[in-house]
C-alpha positions in Angstrom: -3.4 -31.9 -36.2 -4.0 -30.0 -32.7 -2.1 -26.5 -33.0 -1.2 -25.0 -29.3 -0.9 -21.4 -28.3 3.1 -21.7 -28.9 2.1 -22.5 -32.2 0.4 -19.7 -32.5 2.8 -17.6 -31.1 4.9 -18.6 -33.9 2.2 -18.2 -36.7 2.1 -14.7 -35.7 5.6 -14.3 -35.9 6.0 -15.5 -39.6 2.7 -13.3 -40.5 4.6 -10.0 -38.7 7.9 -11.1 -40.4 6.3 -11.6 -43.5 4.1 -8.8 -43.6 7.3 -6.1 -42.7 8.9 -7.6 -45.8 6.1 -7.2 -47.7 5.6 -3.8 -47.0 8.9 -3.1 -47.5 9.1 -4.4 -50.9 5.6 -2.3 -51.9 7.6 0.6 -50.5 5.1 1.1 -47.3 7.9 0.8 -44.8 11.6 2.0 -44.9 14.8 -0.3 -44.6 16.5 1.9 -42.1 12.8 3.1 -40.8 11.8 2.3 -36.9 8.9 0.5 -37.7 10.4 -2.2 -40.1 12.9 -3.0 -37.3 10.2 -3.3 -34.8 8.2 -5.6 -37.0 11.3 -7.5 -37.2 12.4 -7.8 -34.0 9.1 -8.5 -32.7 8.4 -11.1 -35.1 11.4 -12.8 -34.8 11.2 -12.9 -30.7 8.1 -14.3 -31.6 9.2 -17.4 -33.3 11.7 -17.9 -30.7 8.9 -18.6 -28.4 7.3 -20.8 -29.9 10.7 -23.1 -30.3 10.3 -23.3 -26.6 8.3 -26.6 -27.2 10.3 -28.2 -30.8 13.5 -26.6 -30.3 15.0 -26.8 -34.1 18.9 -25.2 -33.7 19.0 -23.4 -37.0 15.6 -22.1 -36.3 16.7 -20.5 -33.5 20.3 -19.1 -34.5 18.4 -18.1 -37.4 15.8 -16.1 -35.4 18.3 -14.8 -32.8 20.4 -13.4 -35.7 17.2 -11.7 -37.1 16.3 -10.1 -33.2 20.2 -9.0 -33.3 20.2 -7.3 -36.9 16.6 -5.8 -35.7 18.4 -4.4 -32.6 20.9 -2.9 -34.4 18.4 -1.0 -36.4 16.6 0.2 -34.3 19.8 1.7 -32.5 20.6 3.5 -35.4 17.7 5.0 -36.3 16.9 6.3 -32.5 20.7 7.4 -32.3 20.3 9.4 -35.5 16.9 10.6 -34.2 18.7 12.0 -31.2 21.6 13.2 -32.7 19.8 15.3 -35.6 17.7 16.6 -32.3 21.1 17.7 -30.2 21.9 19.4 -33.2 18.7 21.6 -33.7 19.0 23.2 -30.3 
């Protein structure tokens, strides 16, 4: 079996997606921390691009729901970073 560079795309995703989770669980990385969300996010988007070529529908939802959860944590953390900074000065 010939993998293409969407494939690995997507590879990379499930390793970053993987790897956020694991570090979560080994307490490396923080739920509500920036970096899990990024990890996240970017992994997810990741996937998504490589469906460009075997679209699979729950695949996707699945993947866009992960990139919109990521989103929202990343929000909160940088809305809480500026609001614990507007309250310092």
């Amino acid at each position: 079996m010939r993998y293409g560079v969407l494939d690995v795309v997507g590879i990379a995703g499930v390793v970053l997606l993987v790897i956020a989770y694991l570090l979560l669980q080994i307490n490396k990385l923080k739920s509500s921390g920036l970096p899990y969300s990024f990890l996240n996010l970017i992994g997810a988007s990741l996937i998504i691009v490589s469906l460009v070529v075997d679209f699979n529908l729950s695949a996707f939802l699945m993947e866009a729901f992960w990139v919109l959860i990521s989103l929202i944590g990343i929000f909160r953390h940088l809305r809480g970073t500026m609001l614990r900074t507007d309250t310092r000065l």
